[in-house]
Each structure stands twice: as C-alpha cells, then as structure tokens.
C-alpha positions as YAML, in Angstrom:
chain: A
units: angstrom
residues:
- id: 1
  name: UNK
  ca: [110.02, 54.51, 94.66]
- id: 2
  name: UNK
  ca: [106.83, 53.90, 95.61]
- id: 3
  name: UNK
  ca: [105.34, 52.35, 98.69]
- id: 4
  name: UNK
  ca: [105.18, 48.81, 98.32]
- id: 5
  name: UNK
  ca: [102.09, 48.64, 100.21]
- id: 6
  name: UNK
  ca: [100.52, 51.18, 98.54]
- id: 7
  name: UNK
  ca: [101.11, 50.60, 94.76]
- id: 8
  name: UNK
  ca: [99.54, 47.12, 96.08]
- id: 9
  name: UNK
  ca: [96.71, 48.85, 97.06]
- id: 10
  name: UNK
  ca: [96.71, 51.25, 93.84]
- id: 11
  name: UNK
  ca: [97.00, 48.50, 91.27]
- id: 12
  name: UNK
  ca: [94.55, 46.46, 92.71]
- id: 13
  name: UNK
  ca: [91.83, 49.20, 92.91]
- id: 14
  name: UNK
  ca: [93.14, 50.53, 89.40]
- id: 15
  name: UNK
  ca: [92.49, 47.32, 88.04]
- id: 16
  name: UNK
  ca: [89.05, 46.58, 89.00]
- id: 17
  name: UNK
  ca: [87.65, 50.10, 88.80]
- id: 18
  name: UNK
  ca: [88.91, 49.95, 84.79]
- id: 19
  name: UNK
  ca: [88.36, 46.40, 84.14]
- id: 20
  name: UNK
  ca: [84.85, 46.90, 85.51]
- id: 21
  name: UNK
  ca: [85.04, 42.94, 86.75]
- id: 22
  name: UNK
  ca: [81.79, 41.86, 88.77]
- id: 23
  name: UNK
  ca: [81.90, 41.56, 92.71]
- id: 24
  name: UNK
  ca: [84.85, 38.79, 93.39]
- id: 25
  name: UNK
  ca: [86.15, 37.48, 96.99]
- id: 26
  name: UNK
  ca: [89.45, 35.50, 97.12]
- id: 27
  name: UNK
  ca: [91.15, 33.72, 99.49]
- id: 28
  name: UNK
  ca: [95.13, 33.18, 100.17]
- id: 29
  name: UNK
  ca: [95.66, 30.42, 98.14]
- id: 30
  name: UNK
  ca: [94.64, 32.69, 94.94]
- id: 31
  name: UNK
  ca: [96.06, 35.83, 95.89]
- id: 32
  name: UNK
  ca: [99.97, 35.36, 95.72]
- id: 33
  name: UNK
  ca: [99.81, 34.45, 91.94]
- id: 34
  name: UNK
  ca: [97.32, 37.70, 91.28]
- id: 35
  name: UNK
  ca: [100.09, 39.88, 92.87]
- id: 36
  name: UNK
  ca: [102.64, 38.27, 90.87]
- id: 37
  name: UNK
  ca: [100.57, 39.44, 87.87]
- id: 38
  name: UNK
  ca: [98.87, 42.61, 88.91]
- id: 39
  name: UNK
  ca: [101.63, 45.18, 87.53]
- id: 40
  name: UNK
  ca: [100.79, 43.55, 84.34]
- id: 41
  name: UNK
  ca: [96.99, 43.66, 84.45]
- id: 42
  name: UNK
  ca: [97.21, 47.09, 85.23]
- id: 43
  name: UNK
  ca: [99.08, 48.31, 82.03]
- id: 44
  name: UNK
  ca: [96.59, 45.84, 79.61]
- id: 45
  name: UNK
  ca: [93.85, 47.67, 81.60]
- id: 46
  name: UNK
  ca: [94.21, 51.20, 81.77]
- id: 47
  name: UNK
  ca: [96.01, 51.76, 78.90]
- id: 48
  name: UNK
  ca: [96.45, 50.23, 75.12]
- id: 49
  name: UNK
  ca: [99.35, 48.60, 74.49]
- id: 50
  name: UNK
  ca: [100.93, 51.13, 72.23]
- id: 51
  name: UNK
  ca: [100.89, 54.51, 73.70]
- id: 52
  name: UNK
  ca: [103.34, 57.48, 73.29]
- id: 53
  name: UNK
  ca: [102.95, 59.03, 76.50]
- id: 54
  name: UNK
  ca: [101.47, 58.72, 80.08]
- id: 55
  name: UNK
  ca: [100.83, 61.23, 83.48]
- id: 56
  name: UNK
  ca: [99.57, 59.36, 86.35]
- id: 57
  name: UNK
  ca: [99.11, 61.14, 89.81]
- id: 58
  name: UNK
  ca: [97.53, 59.47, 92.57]
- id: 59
  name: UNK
  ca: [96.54, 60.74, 95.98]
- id: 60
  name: UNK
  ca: [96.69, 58.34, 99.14]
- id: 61
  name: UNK
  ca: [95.80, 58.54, 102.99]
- id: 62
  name: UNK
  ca: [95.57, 56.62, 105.71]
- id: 63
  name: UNK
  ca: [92.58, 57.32, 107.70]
- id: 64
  name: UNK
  ca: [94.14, 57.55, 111.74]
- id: 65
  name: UNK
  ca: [97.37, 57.07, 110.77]
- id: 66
  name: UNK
  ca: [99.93, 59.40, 109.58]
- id: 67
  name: UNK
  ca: [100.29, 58.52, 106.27]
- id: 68
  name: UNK
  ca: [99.01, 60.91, 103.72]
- id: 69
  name: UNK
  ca: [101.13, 61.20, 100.14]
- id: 70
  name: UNK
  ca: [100.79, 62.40, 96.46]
- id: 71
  name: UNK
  ca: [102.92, 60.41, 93.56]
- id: 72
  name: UNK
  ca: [103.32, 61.57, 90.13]
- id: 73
  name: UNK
  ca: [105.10, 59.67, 87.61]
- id: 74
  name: UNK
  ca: [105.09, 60.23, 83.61]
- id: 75
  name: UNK
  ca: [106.65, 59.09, 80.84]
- id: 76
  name: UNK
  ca: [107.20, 59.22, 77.00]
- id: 77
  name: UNK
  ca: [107.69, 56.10, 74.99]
- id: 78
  name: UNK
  ca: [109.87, 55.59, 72.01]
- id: 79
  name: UNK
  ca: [108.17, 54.21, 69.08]
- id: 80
  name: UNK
  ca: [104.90, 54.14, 70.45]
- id: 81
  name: UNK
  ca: [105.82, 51.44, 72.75]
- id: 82
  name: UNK
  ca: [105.20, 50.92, 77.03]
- id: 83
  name: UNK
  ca: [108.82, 50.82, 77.44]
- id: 84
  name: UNK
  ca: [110.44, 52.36, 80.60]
- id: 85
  name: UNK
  ca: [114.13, 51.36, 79.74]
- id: 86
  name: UNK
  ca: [113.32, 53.34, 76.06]
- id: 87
  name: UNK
  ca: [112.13, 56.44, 77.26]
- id: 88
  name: UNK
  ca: [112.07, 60.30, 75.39]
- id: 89
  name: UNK
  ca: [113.00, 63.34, 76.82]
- id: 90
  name: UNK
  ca: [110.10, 65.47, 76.60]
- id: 91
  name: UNK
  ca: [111.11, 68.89, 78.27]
- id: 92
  name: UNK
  ca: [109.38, 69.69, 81.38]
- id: 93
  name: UNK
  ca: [106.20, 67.89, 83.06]
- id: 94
  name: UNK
  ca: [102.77, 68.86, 83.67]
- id: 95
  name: UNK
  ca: [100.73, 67.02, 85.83]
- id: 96
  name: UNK
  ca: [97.78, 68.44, 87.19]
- id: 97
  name: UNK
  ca: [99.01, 71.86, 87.53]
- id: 98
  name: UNK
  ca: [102.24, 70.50, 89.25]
- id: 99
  name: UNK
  ca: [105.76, 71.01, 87.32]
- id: 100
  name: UNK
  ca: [108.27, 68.80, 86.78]
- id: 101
  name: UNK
  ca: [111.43, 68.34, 84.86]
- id: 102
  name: UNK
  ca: [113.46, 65.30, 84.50]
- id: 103
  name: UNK
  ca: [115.34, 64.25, 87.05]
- id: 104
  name: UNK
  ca: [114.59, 66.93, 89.55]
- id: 105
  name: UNK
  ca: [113.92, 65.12, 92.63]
- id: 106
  name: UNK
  ca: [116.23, 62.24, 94.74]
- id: 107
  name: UNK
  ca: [113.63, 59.88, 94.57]
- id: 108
  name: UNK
  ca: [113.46, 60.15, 90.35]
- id: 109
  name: UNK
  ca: [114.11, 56.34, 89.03]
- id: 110
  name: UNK
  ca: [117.47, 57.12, 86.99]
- id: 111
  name: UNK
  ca: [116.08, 56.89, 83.64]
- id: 112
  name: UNK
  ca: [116.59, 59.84, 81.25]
- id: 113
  name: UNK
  ca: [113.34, 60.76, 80.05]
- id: 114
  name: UNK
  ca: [111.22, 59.91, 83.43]
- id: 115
  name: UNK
  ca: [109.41, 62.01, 85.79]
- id: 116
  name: UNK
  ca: [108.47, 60.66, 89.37]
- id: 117
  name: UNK
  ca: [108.22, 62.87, 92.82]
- id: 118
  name: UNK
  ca: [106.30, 62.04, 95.61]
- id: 119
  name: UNK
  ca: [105.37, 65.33, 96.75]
- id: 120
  name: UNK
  ca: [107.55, 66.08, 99.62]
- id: 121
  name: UNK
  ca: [106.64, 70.19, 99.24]
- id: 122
  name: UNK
  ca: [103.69, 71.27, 98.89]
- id: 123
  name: UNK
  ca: [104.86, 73.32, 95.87]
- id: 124
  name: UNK
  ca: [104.02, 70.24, 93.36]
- id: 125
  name: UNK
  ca: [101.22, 68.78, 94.76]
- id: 126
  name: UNK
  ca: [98.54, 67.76, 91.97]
- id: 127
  name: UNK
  ca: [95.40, 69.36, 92.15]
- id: 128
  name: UNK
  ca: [92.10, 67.72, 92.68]
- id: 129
  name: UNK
  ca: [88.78, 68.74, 92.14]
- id: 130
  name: UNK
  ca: [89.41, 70.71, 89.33]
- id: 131
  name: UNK
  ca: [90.08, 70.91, 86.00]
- id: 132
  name: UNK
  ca: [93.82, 71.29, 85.67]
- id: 133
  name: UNK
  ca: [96.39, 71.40, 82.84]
- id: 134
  name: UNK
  ca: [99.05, 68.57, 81.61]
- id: 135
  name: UNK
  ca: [100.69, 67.88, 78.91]
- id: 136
  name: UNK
  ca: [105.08, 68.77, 78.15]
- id: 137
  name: UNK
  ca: [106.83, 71.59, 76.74]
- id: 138
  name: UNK
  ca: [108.88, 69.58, 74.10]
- id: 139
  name: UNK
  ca: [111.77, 68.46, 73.03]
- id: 140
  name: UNK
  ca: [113.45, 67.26, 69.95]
- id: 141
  name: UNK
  ca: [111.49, 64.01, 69.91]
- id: 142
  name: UNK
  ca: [108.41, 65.12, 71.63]
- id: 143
  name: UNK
  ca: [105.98, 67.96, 70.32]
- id: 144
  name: UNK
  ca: [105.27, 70.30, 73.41]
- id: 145
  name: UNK
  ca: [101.42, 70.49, 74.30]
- id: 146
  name: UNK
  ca: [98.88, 71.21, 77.01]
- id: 147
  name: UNK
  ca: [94.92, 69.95, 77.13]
- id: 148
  name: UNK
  ca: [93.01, 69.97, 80.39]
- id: 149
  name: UNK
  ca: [91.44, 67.50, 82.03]
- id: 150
  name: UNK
  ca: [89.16, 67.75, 85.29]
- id: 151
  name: UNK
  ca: [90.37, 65.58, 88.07]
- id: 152
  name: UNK
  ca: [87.81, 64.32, 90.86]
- id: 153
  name: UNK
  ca: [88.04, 65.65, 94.35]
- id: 154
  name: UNK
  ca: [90.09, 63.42, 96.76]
- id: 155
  name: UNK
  ca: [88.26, 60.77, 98.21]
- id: 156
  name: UNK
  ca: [88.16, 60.38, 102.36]
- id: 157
  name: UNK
  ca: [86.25, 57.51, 104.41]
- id: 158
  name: UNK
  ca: [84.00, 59.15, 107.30]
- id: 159
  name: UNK
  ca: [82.87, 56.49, 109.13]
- id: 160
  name: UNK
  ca: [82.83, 53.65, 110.69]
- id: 161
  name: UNK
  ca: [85.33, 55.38, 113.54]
- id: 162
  name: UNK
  ca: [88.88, 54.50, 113.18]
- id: 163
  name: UNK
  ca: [89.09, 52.02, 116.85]
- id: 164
  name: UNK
  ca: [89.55, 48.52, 117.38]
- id: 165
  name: UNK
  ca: [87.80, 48.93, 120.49]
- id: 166
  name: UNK
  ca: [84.59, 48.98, 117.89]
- id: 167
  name: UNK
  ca: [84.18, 46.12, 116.33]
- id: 168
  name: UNK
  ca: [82.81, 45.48, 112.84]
- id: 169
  name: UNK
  ca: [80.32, 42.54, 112.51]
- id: 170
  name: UNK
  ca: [81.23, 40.14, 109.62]
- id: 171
  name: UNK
  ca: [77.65, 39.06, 110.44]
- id: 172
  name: UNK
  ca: [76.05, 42.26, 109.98]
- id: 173
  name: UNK
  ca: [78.06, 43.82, 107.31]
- id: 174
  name: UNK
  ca: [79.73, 47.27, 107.57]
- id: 175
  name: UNK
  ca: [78.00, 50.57, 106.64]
- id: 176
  name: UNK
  ca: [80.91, 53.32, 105.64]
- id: 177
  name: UNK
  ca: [80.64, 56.74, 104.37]
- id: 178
  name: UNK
  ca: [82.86, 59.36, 102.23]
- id: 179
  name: UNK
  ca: [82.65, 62.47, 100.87]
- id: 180
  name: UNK
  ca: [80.63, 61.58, 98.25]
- id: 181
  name: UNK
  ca: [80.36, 63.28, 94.52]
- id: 182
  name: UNK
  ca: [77.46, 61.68, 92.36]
- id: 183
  name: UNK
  ca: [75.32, 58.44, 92.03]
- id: 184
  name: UNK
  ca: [76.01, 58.73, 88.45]
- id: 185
  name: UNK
  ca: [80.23, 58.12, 89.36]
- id: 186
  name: UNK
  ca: [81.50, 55.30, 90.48]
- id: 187
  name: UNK
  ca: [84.37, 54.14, 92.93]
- id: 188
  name: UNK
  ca: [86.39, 50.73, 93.73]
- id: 189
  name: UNK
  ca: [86.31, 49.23, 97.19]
- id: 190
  name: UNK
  ca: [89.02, 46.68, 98.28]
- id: 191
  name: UNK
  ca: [89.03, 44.94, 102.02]
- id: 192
  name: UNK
  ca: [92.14, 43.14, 102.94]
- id: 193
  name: UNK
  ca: [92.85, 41.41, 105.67]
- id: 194
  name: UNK
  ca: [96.38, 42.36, 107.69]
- id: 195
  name: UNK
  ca: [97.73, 39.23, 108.87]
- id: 196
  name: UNK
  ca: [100.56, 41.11, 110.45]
- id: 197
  name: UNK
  ca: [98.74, 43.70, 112.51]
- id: 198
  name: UNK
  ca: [96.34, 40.83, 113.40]
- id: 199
  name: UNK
  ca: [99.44, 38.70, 114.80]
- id: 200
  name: UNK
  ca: [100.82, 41.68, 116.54]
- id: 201
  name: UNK
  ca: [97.74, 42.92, 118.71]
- id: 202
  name: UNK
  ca: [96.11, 39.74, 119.17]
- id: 203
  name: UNK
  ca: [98.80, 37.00, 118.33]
- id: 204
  name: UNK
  ca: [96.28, 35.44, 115.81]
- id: 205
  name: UNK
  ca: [97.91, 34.28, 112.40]
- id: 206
  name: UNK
  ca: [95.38, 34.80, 109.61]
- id: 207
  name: UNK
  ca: [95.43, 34.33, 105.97]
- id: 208
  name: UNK
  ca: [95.70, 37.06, 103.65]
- id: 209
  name: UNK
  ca: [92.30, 37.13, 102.17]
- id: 210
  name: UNK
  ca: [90.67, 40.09, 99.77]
- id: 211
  name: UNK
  ca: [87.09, 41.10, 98.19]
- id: 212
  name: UNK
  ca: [87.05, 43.61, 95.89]
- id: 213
  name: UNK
  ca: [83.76, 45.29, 94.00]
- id: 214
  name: UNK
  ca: [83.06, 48.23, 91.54]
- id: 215
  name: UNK
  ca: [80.26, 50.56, 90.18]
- id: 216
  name: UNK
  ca: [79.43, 51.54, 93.74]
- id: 217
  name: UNK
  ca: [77.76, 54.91, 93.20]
- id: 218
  name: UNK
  ca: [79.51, 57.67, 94.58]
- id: 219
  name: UNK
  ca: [76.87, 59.07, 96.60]
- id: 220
  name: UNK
  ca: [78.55, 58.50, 99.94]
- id: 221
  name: UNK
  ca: [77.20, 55.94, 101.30]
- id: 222
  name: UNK
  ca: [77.34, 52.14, 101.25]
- id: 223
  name: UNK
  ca: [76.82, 48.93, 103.48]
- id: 224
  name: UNK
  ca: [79.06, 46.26, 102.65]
- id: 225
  name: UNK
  ca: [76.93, 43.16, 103.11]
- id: 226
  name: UNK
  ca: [77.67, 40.62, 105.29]
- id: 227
  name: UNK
  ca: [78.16, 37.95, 102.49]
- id: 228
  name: UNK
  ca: [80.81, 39.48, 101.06]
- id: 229
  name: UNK
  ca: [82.83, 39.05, 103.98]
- id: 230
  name: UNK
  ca: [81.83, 35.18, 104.35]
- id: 231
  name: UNK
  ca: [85.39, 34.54, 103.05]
- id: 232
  name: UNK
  ca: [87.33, 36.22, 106.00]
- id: 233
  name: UNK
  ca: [88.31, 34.78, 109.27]
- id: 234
  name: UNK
  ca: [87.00, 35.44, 112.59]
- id: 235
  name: UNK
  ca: [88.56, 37.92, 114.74]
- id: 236
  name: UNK
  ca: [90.40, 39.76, 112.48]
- id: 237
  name: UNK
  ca: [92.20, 43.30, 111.10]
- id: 238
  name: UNK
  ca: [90.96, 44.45, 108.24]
- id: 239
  name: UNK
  ca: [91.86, 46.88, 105.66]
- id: 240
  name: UNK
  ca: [88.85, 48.98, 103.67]
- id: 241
  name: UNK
  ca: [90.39, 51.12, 100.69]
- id: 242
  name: UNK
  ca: [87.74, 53.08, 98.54]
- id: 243
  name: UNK
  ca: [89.13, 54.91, 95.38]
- id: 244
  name: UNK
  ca: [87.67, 57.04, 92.87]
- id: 245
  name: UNK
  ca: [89.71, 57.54, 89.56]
- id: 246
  name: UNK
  ca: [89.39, 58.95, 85.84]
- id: 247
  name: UNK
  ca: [91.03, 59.58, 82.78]
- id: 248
  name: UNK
  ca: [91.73, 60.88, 79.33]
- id: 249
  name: UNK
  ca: [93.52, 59.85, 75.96]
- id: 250
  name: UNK
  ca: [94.50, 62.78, 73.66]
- id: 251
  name: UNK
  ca: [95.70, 62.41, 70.12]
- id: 252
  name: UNK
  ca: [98.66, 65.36, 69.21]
- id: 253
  name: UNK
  ca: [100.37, 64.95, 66.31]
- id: 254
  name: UNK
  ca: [99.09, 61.54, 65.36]
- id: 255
  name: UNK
  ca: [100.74, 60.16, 68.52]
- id: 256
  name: UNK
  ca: [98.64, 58.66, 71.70]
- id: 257
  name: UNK
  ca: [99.17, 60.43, 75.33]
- id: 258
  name: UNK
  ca: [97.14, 59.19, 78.41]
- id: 259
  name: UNK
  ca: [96.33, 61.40, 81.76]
- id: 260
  name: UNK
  ca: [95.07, 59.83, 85.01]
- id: 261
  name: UNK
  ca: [94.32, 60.55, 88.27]
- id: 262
  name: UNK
  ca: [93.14, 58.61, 91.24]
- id: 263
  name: UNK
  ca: [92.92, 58.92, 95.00]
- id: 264
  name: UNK
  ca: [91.97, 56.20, 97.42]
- id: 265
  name: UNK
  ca: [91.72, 56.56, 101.39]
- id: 266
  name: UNK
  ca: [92.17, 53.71, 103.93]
- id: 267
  name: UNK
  ca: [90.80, 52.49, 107.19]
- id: 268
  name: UNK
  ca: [92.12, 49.72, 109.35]
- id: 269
  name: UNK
  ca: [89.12, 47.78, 111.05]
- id: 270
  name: UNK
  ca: [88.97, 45.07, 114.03]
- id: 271
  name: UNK
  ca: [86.01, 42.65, 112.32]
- id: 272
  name: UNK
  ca: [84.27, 39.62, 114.55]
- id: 273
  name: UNK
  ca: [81.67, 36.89, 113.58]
...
C-alpha cells in the first residue's frame, strides 16, 4: 500500500498542478475536511470520469533522509467505469519501460485485474527522462497495445541545505533550487507544517497549516515570498515538496486509457519570524 504520508503529499500536489487553482494558503481548521476529500478531487481532476484504463508511476525522495521510492499502480475498468472492485485482466503491464503482471508482487492489493509494486528491485523501476513505452499485452477483455509517452526527468531540491541549525526566515521568504528543465514547464510546490517533528525537537505544538501554488516555471529557481508564509506559526518545521508531472490519454479501439507520471522531492525546514 502506499505511504500514507506520501500519497498525502502526491494527491495534494496532483491536484493543484492539474486543477491549475491560483496561489491558496490554509490553515488547520480547513485542512481536515480537504483531506477527507482529496482522493476524490484527484480522480475528477486528472482523469474523466469514464475511462477504460490507467498507468500511474510516481517517483518520491526525501531530501536528507532515507527515503527514496518508485510506485506503480494500473488498472483496467469494466464498462468504461473508475471502478477498482470491477477490474479486467489485461495480460501483463507496461509502465514506463517497467513490467508487470498481475499479482506479482506481496504488496499487490488482492484484486484480480490490478497492478501495484513499489519498486523494491531495481529491475522495475520506471524510467524518467525519457520517452518510454506502456500500454498491456491483452487479454480476452482487453485489446493488447503499446504507445510511448516521454516522462520528465525526476525532480530533486538543491538548496536551501537540509539543517535545522539554518533557519528559514518566514520574514524574508525562502529561495530554493532544483534541477530545473524549462521556463516553458511548470511544477507544484506544497509547504506543510509538521506538527509532530515540531513537538518532538522543540516541544512546541503547532497547527497543521499548508500553502500550495502552481505554474512555477521550471527553470530552477524560485523564492517563496514571505507572504505566503504569513499563515504559519513562529518557530516551526516545515515541509517543502516540489513536483513536476505529465500525462497522456490514448484512444485504442474506441476505448479511453490514461498514462502518468510524476515525481516530487522533499525537504524538511526549521522556519522563524
């Protein structure tokens, strides 16, 4: 299954990069209803609500930390319909050059017709930065195909330093960097705050609070300005997630299919006034 706090982290970003929503900040008092909803804004989002097929795979790492994973999932939908307890058997998997058949892995959800691994061997990790093949062999219900789609290089956060000994000022706003692509792409940002490492190093209870913005060019470069952190407490941890993502709808056989791909990296920050 996946991460809770990471498919957190994933559907929020998801949402707002498709949704394209303007710059929004939140407090607690909002938030715990938008998580209770997010799982569902991200299917209206990214995808139509009548589709015959989907790949995801999504790359995630945690900049000082040792977590660093790749997640595929797919599916194929009987009639037509985002249904994971009506699922088609569609042969074996391709997702971004990695190959999967049903039910190959221990972590698979036990649903005949579903595809998840979360990359344990390096053997079917997806490929990014690079145009790579998906698609299914077949089946009985499912007409075997492969298209191509290119998927964007992983995304990594440079700088600020990972330390809590260096400060961020809310005040000032915080300049990161990443291994930039293109002004003419686009990435999410989400900053979060983390009201239990903030309890545990400095014994402060905090609020969970988030900002979120899109259409920041992906040039490398950008200062978060010190207004959009007006909302956060004092003397806190902060999380900063970037993510860059695309995708693709094919048409085979008069039936829909959807491909997509998205990375995001993370930084935990110590911010002041």
């Amino acid at each position: 299954m996946f991460r809770n706090k990471y498919l957190a982290i994933f559907l929020l970003i998801a949402v707002v990069l498709i949704s394209c929503e303007d710059k929004n900040s939140v407090e607690s008092s909002e938030v715990s209803a938008d998580m209770d909803i997010v799982s569902q804004i991200i299917q209206s989002a990214s995808t139509p609500e009548y589709i015959d097929g989907r790949i995801t795979v999504q790359a995630y790492t945690k900049i000082g930390g040792i977590v660093s994973n790749y997640d595929i999932t797919g599916a194929c939908f009987a009639n037509g319909v985002i249904d994971y307890s009506n699922q088609l058997s569609a042969g074996t998997m391709l997702a971004s050059d990695a190959t999967l058949t049903e039910n190959q892995f221990p972590n698979n959800i036990a649903n005949y017709g579903y595809y998840m691994n979360q990359c344990d061997n390096s053997q079917f990790y997806p490929v990014f930065g690079d145009t790579t093949d998906w698609g299914w062999t077949g089946s009985q219900n499912v007409t075997g195909f492969t298209t191509q789609m290119y998927v964007k290089p992983e995304i990594e956060i440079y700088t600020p330093d990972v330390s809590f000994d260096i400060p961020q000022s809310k005040s000032a706003g915080i300049p990161i960097t990443w291994n930039g692509t293109s002004a003419t792409n686009k990435i999410g940002l989400l900053i979060e705050t983390n009201p239990v490492q903030t309890l545990l190093y400095y014994g402060k209870d905090i609020p969970k609070t988030y900002y979120w913005e899109v259409d920041i060019d992906d040039d490398g470069s950008y200062t978060i300005p010190a207004q959009s952190l007006s909302n956060f407490p004092d003397s806190c941890i902060i999380d900063i997630s970037i993510a860059r993502m695309n995708s693709q709808y094919e048409e085979i056989n008069s039936k829909t299919y959807v491909f997509e791909a998205i990375s995001f990296s993370q930084a935990s920050y110590y911010l002041v006034p």
